[in-house]
KEKE-3310 file (N, C-alpha, C; in steps of 0.2 Angstrom, whole numbers, plus 5000, padded with zeros to 4 digits):
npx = (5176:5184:5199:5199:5186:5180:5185:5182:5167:5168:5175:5168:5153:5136:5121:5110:5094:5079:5084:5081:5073:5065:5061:5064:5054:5057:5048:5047:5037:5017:5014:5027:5036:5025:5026:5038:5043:5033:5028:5039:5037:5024:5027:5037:5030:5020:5027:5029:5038:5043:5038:5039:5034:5040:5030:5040:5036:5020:5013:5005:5009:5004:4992:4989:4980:4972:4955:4944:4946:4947:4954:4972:4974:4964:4970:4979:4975:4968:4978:4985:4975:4974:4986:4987:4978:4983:4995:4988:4981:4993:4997:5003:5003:5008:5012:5021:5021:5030:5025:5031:5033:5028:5038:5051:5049:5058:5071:5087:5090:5080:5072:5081:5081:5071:5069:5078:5072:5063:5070:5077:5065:5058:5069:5075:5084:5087:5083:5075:5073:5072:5085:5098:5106:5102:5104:5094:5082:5075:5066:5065:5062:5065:5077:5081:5078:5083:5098:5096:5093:5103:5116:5109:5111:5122:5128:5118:5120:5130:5132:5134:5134:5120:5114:5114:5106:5095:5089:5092:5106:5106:5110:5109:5110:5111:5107:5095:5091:5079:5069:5081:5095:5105:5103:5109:5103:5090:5073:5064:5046:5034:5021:5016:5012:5000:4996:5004:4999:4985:4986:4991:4983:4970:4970:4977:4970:4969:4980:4980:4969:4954:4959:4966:4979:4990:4991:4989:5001:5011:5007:5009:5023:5028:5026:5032:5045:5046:5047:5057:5067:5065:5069:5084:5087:5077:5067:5048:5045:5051:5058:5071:5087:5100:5111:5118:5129:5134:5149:5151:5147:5155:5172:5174:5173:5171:5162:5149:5146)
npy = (5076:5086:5095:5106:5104:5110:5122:5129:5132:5141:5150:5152:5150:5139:5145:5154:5147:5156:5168:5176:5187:5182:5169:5151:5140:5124:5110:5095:5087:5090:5089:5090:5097:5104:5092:5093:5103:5112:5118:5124:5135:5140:5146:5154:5164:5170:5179:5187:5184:5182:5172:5161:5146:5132:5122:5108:5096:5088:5079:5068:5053:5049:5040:5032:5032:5039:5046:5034:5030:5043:5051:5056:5069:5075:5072:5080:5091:5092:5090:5102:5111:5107:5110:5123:5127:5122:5127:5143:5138:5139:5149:5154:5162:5163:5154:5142:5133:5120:5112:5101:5082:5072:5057:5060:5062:5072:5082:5087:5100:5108:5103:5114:5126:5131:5131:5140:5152:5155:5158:5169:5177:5180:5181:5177:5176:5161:5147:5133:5115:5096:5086:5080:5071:5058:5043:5034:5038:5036:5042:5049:5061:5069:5068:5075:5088:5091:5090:5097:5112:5110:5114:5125:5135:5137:5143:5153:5168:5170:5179:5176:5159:5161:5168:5158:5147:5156:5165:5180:5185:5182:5186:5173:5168:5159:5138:5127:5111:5101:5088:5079:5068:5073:5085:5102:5112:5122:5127:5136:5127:5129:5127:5132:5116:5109:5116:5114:5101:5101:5109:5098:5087:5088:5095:5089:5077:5067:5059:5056:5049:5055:5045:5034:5023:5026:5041:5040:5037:5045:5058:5053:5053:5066:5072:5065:5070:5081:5083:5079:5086:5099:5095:5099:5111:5113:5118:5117:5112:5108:5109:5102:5105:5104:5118:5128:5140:5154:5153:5139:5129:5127:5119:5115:5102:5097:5106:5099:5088)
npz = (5054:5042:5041:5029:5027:5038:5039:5028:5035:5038:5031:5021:5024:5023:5013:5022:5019:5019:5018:5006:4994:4981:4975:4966:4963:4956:4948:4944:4943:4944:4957:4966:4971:4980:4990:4990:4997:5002:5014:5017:5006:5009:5020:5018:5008:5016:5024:5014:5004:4986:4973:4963:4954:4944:4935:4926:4920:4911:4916:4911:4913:4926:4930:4938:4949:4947:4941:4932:4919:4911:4899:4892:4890:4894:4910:4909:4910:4921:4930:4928:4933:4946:4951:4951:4960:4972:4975:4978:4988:4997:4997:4985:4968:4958:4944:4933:4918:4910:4902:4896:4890:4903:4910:4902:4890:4881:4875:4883:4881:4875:4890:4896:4890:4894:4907:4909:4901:4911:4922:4919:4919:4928:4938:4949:4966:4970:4969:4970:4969:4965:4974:4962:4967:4974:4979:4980:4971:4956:4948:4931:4926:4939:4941:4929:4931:4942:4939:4926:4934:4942:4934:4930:4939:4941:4929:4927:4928:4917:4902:4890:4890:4892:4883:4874:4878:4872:4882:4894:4907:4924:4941:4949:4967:4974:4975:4981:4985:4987:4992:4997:5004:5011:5020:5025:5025:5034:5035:5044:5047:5056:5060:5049:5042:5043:5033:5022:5019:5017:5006:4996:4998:4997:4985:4974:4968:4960:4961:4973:4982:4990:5006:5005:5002:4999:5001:5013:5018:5014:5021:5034:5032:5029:5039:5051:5046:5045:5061:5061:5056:5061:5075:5072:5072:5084:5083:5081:5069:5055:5035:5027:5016:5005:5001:4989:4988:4978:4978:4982:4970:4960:4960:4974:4981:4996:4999:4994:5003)
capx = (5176:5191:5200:5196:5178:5177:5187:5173:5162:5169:5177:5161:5146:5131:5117:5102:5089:5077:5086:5082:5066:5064:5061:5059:5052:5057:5047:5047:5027:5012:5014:5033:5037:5022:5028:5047:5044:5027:5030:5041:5034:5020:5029:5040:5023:5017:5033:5029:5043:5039:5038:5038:5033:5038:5031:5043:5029:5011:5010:5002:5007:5001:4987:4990:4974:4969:4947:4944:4942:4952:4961:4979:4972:4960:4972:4986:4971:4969:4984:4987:4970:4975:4994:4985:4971:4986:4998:4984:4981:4999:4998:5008:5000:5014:5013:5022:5022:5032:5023:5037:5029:5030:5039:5058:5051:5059:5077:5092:5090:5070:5071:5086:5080:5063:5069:5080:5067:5058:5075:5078:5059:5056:5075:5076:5090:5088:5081:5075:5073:5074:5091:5097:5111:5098:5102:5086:5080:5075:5063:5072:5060:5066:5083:5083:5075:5087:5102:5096:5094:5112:5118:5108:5112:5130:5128:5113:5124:5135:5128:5137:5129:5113:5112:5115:5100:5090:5087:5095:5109:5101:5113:5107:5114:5111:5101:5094:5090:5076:5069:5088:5098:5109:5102:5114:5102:5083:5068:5057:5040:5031:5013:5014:5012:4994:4996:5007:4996:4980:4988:4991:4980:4964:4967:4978:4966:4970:4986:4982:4961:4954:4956:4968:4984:4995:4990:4991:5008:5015:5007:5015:5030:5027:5024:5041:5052:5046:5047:5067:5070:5063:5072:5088:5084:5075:5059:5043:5044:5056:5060:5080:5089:5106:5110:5125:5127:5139:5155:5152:5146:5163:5181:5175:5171:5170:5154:5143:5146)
capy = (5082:5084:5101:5107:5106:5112:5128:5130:5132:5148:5155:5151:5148:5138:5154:5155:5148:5158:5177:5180:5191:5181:5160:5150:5132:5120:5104:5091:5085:5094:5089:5085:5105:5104:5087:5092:5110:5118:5122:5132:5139:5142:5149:5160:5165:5172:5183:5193:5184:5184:5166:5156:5138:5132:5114:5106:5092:5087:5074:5064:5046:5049:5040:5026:5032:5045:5043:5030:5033:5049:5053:5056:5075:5075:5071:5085:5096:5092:5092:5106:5114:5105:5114:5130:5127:5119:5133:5145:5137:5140:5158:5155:5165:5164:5146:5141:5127:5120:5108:5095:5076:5066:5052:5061:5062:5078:5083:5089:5106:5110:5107:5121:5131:5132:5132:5147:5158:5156:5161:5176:5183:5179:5183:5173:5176:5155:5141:5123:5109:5088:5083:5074:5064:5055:5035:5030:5042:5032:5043:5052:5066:5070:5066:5077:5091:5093:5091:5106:5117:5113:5117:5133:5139:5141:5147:5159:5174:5172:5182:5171:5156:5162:5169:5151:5146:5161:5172:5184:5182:5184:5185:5169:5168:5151:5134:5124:5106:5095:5078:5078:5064:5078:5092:5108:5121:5123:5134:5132:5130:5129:5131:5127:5109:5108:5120:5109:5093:5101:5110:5091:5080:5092:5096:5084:5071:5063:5058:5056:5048:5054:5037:5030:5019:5030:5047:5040:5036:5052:5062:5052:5054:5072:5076:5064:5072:5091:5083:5075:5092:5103:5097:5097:5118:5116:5121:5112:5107:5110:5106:5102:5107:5102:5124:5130:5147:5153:5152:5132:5126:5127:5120:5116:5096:5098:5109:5095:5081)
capz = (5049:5039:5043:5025:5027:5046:5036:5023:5035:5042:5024:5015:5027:5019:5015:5025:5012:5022:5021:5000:4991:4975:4975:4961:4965:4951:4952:4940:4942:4947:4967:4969:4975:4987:4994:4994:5000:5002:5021:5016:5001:5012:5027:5014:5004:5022:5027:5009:4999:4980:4974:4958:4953:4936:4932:4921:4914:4911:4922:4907:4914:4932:4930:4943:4955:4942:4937:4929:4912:4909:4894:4894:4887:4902:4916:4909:4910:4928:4934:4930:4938:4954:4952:4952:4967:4977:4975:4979:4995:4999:4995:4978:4964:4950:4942:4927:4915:4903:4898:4893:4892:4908:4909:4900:4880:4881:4876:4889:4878:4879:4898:4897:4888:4896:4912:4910:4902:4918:4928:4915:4917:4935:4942:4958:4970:4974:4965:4974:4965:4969:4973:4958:4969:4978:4978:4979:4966:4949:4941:4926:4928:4944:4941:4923:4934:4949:4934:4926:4939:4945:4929:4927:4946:4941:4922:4927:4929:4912:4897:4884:4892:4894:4877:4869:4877:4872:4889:4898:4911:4931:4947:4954:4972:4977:4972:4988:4985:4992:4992:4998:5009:5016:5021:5026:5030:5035:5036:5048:5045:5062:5061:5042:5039:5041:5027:5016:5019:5015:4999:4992:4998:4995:4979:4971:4972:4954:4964:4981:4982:4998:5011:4998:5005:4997:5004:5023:5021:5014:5027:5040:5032:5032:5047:5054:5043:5049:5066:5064:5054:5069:5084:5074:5072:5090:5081:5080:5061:5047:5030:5026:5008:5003:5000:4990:4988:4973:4979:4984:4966:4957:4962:4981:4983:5002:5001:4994:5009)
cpx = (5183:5192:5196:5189:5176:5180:5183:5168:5164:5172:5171:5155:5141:5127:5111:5096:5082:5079:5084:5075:5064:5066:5058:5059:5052:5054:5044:5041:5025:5012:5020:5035:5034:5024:5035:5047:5039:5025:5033:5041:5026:5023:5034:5035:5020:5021:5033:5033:5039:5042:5032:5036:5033:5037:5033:5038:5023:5009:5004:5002:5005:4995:4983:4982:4970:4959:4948:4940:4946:4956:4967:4976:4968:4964:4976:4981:4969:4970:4985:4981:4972:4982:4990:4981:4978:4993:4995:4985:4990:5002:5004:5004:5003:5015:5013:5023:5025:5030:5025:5030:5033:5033:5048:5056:5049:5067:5080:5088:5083:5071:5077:5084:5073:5063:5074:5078:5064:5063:5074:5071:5058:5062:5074:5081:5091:5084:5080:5071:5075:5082:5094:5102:5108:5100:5097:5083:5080:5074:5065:5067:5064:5075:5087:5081:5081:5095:5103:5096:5101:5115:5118:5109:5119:5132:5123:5116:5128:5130:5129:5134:5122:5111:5111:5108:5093:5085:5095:5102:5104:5106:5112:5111:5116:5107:5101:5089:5084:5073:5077:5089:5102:5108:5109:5111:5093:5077:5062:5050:5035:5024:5011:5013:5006:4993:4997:5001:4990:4979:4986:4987:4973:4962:4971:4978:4966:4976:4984:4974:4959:4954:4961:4975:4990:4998:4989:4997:5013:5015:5010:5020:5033:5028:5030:5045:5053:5047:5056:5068:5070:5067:5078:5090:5080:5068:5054:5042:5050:5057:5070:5080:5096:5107:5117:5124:5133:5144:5154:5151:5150:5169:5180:5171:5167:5160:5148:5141:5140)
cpy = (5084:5094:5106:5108:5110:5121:5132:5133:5138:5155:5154:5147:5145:5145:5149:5154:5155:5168:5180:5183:5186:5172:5157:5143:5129:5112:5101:5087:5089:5095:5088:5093:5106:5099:5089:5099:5114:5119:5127:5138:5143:5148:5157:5165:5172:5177:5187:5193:5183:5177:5163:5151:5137:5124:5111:5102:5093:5085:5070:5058:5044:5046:5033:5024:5037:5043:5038:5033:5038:5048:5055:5066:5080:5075:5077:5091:5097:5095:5099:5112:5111:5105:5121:5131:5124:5124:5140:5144:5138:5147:5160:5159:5164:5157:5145:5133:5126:5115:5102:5087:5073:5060:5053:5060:5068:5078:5088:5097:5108:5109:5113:5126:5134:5136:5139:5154:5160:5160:5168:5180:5184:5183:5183:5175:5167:5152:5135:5121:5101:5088:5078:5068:5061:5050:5033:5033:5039:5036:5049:5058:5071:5074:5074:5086:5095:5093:5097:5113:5118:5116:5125:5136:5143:5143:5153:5166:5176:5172:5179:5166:5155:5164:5162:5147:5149:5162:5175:5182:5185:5182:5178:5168:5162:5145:5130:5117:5102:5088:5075:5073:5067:5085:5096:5115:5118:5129:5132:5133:5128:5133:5131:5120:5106:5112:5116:5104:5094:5103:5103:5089:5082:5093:5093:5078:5067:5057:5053:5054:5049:5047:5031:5028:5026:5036:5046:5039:5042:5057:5061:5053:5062:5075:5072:5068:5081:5090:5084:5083:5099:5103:5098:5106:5122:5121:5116:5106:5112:5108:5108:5104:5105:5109:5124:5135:5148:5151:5143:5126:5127:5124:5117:5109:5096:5102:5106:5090:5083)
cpz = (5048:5041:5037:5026:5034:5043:5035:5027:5039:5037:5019:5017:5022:5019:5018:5020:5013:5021:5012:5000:4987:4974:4969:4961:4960:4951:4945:4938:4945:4954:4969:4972:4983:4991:4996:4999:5002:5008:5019:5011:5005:5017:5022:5011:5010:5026:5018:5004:4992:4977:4968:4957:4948:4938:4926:4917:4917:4913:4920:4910:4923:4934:4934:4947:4950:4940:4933:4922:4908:4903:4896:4892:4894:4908:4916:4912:4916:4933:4933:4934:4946:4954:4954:4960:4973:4978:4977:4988:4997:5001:4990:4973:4956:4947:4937:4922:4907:4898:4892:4895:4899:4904:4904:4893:4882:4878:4881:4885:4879:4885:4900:4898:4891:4904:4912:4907:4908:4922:4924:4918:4923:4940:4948:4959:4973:4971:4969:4969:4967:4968:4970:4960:4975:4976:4975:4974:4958:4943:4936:4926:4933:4944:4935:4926:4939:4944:4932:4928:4942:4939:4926:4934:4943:4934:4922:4925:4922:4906:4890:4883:4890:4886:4872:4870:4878:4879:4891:4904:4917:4936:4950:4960:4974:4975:4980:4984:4989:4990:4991:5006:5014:5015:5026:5029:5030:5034:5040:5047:5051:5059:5054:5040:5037:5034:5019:5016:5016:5008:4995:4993:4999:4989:4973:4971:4965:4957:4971:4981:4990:5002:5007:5005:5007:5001:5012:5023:5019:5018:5031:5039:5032:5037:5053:5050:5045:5055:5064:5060:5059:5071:5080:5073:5078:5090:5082:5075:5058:5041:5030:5018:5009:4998:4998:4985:4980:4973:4979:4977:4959:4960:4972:4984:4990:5005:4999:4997:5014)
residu = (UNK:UNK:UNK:UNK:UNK:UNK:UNK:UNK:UNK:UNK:UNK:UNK:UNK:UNK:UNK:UNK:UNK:UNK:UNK:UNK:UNK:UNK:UNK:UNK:UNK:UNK:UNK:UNK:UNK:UNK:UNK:UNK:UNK:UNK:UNK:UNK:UNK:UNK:UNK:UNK:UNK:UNK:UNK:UNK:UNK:UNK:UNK:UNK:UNK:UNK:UNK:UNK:UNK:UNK:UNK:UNK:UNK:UNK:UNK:UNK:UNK:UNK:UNK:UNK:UNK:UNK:UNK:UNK:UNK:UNK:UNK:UNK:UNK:UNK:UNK:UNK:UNK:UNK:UNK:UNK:UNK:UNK:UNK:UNK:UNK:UNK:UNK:UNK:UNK:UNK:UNK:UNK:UNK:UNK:UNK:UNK:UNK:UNK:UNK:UNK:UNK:UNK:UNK:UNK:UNK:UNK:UNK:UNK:UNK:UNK:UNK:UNK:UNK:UNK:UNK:UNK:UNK:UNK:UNK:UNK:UNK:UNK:UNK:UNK:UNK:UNK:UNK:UNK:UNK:UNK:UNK:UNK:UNK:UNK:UNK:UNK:UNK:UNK:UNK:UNK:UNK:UNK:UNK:UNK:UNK:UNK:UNK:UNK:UNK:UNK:UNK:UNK:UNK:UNK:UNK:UNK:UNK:UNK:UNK:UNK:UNK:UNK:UNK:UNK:UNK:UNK:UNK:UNK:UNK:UNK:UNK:UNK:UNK:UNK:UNK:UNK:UNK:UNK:UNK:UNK:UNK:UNK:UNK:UNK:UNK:UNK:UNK:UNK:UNK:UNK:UNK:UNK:UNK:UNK:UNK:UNK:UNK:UNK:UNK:UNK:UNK:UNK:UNK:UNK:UNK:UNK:UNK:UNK:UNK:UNK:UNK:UNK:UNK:UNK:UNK:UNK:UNK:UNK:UNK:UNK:UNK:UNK:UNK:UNK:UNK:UNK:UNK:UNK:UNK:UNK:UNK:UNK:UNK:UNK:UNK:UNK:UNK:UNK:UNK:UNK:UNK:UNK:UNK:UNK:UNK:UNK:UNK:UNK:UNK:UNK:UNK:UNK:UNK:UNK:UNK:UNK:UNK)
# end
């Protein structure tokens, strides 16, 4: 660790994703939130924090495992019934859609603008969304998703900004990153996981077909990645985030390794 960064971490600590009032969960399709994070949307839900969920698309070409049959009108209709019922089981109530096309027919501007009416109206102190400096990260949803969030974490707050893309300015304090390669901070979700697994793979079953290939191997993957995030927190389970607070998403390289 370079002196610089071992600084950092005593004049500008990561924040506690865990210590805010007000989360607003940004997730690029109808199940990628509850996959990246809904332990701890669960586990936050259940300690009385107040907690949003915008889904950026329609989740129109997901229709891999989808009913056979199904129109492209049919499935968005779904999805988002099985956003709602899987947010529910979470103890999410607040669930927004922007209803942009799956698959990126959309412009950089519409997912802006869309997504910072939601900050303006909701006024989170912290924002999670996919981490769009994933490698292995292809899909331009994802990618267009975890971009705009970075972008709106650190313009949230300027009135000038925010005006151009018709809302409000909102304090934002922090953005917390998942379906991230380097995590920085956790939240522990002990005793939620059955929570998360049941959310998904109950009720978004367009996705996930009970007994299906697919949905065995993401549980497993689940349930290792809450273990390896656990012990390194010395908890049971955890989810990780790639967390950076104001000060760190400007002028300060060192805070995103």
């Amino acid at each position: 660790m370079g002196i610089t960064k071992f600084a950092l971490k005593f004049a500008a600590p990561v924040p506690k994703p865990d210590q805010y009032s007000r989360y607003l969960f940004v997730g690029p399709h109808p199940d990628d939130i509850e996959i990246g994070a809904g332990a701890s949307a669960a586990a936050l839900a259940a300690r009385g924090k107040d907690i949003c969920f915008l889904i950026c698309t329609d989740g129109r070409y997901g229709d891999a495992n989808a009913p056979y049959g199904i129109s492209r009108e049919e499935l968005i209709a779904l999805r988002k019934e099985e956003s709602l019922k899987s947010a529910a089981a979470l103890g999410v109530t607040d669930v927004r859609f922007l209803m942009l096309s799956d698959g990126g027919f959309y412009s950089e501007e519409e997912l802006l603008r869309g997504i910072a009416a939601v900050i303006s109206d909701f006024r989170p102190d912290i924002i999670f969304a996919p981490d769009p400096f994933v490698s292995s990260e292809c899909h331009v949803d994802h990618l267009n998703t975890g971009r705009a969030v970075q972008r709106l974490a650190v313009s949230a707050g300027n009135p000038g900004i925010m005006e151009m893309l018709g809302a409000s300015a909102v304090p934002v304090q922090a953005a917390a990153f998942y379906m991230t390669a380097k995590p920085n901070a956790y939240i522990n979700t002990s005793g939620y996981l059955k929570t998360q697994i049941d959310a998904v793979f109950r009720n978004h079953l367009s996705q996930y077909p009970e007994g299906s290939e697919e949905a065995s191997s993401i549980q497993l993957y689940l349930k290792l990645r809450a273990a390896d995030f656990g012990i390194r927190i010395l908890k049971k389970s955890a989810e990780g985030f790639r967390v950076l607070g104001g000060i760190h998403m400007h002028c300060l390289p060192e805070a995103g390794k």
